[in-house]
Each structure stands twice: as C-alpha cells, then as structure tokens.
C-alpha positions, 0 to 999 in steps of 0.5 A, spaced: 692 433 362 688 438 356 688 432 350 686 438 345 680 439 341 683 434 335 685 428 341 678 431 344 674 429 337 678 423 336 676 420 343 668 421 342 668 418 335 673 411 338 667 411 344 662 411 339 665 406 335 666 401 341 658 402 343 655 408 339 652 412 344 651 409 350 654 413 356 654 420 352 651 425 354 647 429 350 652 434 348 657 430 347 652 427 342 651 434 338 659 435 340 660 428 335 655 431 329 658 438 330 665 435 330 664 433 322 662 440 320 668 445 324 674 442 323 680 444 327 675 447 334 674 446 340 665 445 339 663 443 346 661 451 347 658 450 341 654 444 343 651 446 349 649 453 347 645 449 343 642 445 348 641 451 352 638 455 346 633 449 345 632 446 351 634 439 349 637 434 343 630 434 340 629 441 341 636 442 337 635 437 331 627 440 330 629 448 331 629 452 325 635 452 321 636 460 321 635 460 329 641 455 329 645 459 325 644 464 330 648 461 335 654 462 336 659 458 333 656 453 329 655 457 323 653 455 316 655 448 314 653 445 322 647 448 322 644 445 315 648 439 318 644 438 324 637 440 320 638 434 316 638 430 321 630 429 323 629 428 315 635 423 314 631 418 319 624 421 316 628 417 309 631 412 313 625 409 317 621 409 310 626 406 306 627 400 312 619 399 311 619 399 304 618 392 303 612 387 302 609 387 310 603 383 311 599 385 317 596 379 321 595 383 328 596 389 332 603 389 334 605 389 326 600 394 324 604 399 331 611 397 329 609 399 322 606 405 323 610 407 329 616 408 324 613 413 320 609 417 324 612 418 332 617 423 330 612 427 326 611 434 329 604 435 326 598 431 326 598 427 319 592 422 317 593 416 314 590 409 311 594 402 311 590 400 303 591 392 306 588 386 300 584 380 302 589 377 305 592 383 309 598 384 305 600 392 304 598 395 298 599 402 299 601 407 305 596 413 303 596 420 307 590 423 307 590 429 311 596 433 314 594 438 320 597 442 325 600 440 332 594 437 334 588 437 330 587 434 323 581 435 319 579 428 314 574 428 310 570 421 309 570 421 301 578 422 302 579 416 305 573 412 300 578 415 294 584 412 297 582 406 299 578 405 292 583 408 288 588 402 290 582 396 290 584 394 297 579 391 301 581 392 308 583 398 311 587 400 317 585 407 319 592 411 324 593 417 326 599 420 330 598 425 337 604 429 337 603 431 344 604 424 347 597 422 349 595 416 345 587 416 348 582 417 342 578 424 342 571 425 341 572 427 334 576 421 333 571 416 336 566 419 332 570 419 324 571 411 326 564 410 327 562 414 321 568 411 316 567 404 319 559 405 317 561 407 310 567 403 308 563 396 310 557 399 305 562 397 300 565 391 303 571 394 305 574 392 312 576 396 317 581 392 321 582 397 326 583 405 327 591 406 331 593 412 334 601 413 335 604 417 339 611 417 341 612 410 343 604 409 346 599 407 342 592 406 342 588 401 338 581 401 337 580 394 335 583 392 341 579 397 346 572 394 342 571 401 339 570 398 332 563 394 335 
C-alpha cells in the first residue's frame, strides 16, 4: 500500500520518538532532518542524492553549503538546515561541559576533552589551565591548523597558562585523521613545554591526543619522564 510522503514522514518522526535512531538507516536519518525543512514532498530522493553526492552521513553534514544547494531537491532552507547541524552539537557539546569539572585522572581528562575536540575537521592546540587542586580554570585554544599539522609556539602556551594563574596544565591536541599515535614533533613540543613549564613550577599533568573515539596520553605511556 503507498502510505504517501505525509504517512511517510509521519512514520519516521513516531520511530524516532519510540527509539531515536536505532535501526534507521542513514537516509532515513537525513530523510527525518529534511522532512522539517520541504514540506509536503517525498525527500527520500533528495536524501540519498545526498549520500551519493558525499559519500556518507558526515560527508553530508560537513560539506559546503553551496555544494548542498546543488543538489537537486534540497534547496535553500534545507541545505542552511543541514550545515548547522556540525555547529549545533560544536555548541551543544560545550554548553554540556561548561560546568566546574576537576581532573583527578586520565579517563576525566579524554572524556572532556573528547567532547570538544573529536568532531573537529582541523588540527586545534590547546591547554587544560588546572589550579592546585586540579580543578579547571580555563580551557584556552592556542593554536588552529590545517587537517594535519598545527604549528604551537611555546611562548603561546606560557602566555596562556600565565595569563589564568594556573599551576598545572594538561596540554591536547586533536588528530583529525583518526590516529592518535604521537608524531616526532609532538614528542618533541612536550619535552620542550614540559622543561619550560616546570621552570616555573607549573605541572604538567599529561600531553592527550584525541582522535575520534582513541586517544593517546603521554602520562600513561611514560612520555612525560
């Protein structure tokens, strides 16, 4: 029996509040967003020209947002709809952390920082300004590169790090390409910052790597000795 586009629509958004989005598939999920920008049409074509165009969900949600308005069928509303979507859950993921956090070990220090960086697209440099007590001061980017190089500046992370009075410091970065394993230069920066930031007795906790899902924690693989 053809339900139509309405009972279509209407079926999607009665799954997704029973389960949210188990057992959808990845058009369906886009089928769902697109449904609240083009009333009164049938999206699935839309939905997967999409997902051919980009090749998956999150080649969708990262693409330009005039490429997606050169797909046919999406037009204007739904194409500013689905570029939001990465900097809706950027905002979102900051605003769930933005609360008084206190870092007593590794697992608290990646679940943090893991929220902030593993959906970035480029390589972003950054410094965890913790008091005595390693409670968090302040979160303080230092330095933005491309997709798999940033360049960080040691008087950067000694400005930072002064500028909140903090006393100890967890130093991370991001790998956008998946791998978290350090790269020379990165073995490198952490002797040097750890050497320069001891000199003026402020700790350094630990160097993390997020990438995606993995990380990588120099404290926990003796790279801070």
């Amino acid at each position: 029996m053809n339900i139509g586009p309405e009972g279509h629509r209407r079926r999607l958004r009665e799954r997704f509040e029973r389960s949210g989005f188990d057992g959808f598939h990845d058009h369906e999920v886009i089928e769902l967003l697109l449904s609240y920008a083009i009333p009164r049409r049938d999206v699935k074509p839309a939905a997967k020209k999409l997902l051919d165009r980009f090749g998956s969900m999150a080649g969708v949600f990262d693409a330009p947002l005039q490429s997606l308005r050169s797909v046919d069928g999406v037009g204007e509303h739904a194409a500013r709809l689905i570029s939001t979507i990465p900097r809706l859950l950027d905002v979102y993921q900051q605003s769930r952390w933005k609360r008084d956090q206190t870092f007593n070990s590794t697992d608290g220090a990646v679940t943090y920082l893991n929220a902030r960086l593993a959906n970035e697209r480029r390589e972003v440099f950054c410094i965890l300004a913790l008091t005595s007590r390693n409670d968090l001061i302040a979160m303080e980017e230092i330095q933005r590169g491309t997709v798999n190089r940033t360049a960080v500046f040691p008087r950067q992370v000694v400005e930072a790090a002064l500028k909140h009075s903090a006393t100890a410091v967890i130093l991370a970065h991001n790998h956008p390409g998946g791998d978290p394993s350090p790269s020379a230069a990165d073995r490198q920066l952490t002797r040097k910052l750890k050497r320069i930031l001891n000199d003026l007795d402020i700790t350094v906790h630990d160097h993390i790597i997020i990438a995606g899902p993995r990380h990588f924690s120099f404290a926990e693989n003796g790279g801070l000795e």
